[in-house]
N, C-alpha and C positions, 0 to 999 in steps of 0.2 A: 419237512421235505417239500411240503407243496407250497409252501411260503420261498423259497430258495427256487423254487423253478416259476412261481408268478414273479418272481425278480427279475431270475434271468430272462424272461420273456419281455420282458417290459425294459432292458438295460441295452442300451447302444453300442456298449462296447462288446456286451456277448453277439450282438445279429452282426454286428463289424466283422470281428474275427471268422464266423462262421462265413460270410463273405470273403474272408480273406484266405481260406482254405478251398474254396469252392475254386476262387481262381488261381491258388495256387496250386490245386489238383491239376486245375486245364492248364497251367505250364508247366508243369512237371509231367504230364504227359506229351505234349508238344516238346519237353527236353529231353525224355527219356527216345522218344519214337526217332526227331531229328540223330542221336548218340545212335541207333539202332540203324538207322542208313549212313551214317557215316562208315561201321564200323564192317559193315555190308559190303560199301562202295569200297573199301580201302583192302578188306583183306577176303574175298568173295570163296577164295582158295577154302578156305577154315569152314565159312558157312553154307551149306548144299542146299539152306534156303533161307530168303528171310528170316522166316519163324524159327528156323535156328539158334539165331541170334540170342533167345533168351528162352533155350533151353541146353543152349551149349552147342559150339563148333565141334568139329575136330582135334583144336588144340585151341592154346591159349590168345588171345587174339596182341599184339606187339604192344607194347608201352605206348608209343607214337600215334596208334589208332586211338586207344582207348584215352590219351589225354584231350588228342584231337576232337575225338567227338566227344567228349567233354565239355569241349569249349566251344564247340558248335549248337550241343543240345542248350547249354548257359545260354548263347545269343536270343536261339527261337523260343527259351522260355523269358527271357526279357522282355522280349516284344510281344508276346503276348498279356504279363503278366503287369506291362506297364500301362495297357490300354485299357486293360479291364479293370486292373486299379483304378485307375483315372474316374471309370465310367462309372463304375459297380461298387468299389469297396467302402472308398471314406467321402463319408456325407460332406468333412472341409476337404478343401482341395489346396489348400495353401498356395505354394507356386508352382503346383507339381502341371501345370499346363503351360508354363510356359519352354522356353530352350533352357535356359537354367534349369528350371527344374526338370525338365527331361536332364539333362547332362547330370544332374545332383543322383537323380536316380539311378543310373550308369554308372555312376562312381560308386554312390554306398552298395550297388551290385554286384560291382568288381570285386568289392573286397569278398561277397559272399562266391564268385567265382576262384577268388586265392583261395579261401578255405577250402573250395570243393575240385580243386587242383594240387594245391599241396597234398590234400588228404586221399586223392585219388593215386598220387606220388607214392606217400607215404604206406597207403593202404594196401595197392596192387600188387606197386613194383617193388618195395624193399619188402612188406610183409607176409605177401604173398596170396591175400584175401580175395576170394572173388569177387570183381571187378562192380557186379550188381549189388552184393551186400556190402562195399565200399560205398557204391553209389545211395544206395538206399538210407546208411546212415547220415551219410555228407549231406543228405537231402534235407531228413529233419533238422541237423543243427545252423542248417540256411536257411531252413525255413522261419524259425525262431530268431534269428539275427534280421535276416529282411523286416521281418514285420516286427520288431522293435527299432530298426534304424529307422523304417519308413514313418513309421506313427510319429514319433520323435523330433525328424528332422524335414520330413518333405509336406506329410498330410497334416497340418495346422495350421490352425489361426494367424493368419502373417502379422508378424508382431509380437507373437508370442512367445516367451524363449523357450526352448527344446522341454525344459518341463513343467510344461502346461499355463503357465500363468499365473496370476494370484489365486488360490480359491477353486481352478480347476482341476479336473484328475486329467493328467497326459493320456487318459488310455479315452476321454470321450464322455460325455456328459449323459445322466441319465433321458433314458428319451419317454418316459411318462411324464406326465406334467407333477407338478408337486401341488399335493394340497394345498390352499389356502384356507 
């Protein structure tokens, strides 16, 4: 056990990830808060106060709010989650600073906004789940899609093809030095 966690400590790809939760904590909070005044601003009738919001209305709040601020909270957790990526998360930065790579990153996050659309679709409005435990699980399996599209396709070695290169691990090279 204590050989498994001098690893982990000593391994690039575990201090990555645990970065990559850290800010994907701070836009999922910035997505969840943005979805929470959307759904405020749209149907005020339902909530008698903010704090309502996420402990329950009056009633159920309309398909139309809840996709919307869906795809509102997706925007403010992009923008945030794309800068701190940038800054914070992966040691390579591939092309992910330039227009391209900002736009590459907006598209492989679109896709994880179709998942968390359709699913809120799927979840809410035909299934009839509530709305946060929809949202909460849509969350984890975005979460784990982003940060395999990201690692993959935007934060690497320019030049290197999506899995890893000769000899390297796509998830990130150990960051002790190696014996000699």
């Amino acid at each position: 056990m204590r050989n498994l966690l001098k690893k982990l400590w000593h391994n690039a790809t575990f201090w990555e990830i645990i970065r990559f939760l850290i800010v994907g904590g701070c836009a999922t909070i910035a997505d969840f808060l943005t979805m929470s005044l959307v759904l405020y601003w749209m149907q005020p009738e339902i909530y008698p106060s903010f704090l309502s919001i996420f402990f329950g209305g009056t009633e159920e709040p309309s398909t139309a709010a809840a996709v919307l601020g869906t795809g509102c909270g997706f925007l403010a957790g992009l923008i945030v989650n794309y800068i701190f990526s940038v800054l914070f998360v992966y040691r390579e930065k591939g092309n992910s600073k330039s227009v391209g790579g900002f736009l590459f990153f907006a598209l492989l996050s679109a896709g994880g906004l179709a998942i968390h659309l359709a699913g809120m679709y799927l979840g809410y409005d035909l299934l009839h789940i509530d709305e946060w435990i929809v949202k909460i699980f849509l969350t984890a399996v975005v979460l784990v899609y982003n940060y395999l599209t990201r690692k993959f396709f935007i934060f690497r070695k320019k030049g290197n093809p999506p899995d890893g290169g000769q000899g390297d691990s796509p998830c990130g090279k150990n960051a002790a030095p190696k014996a000699e």
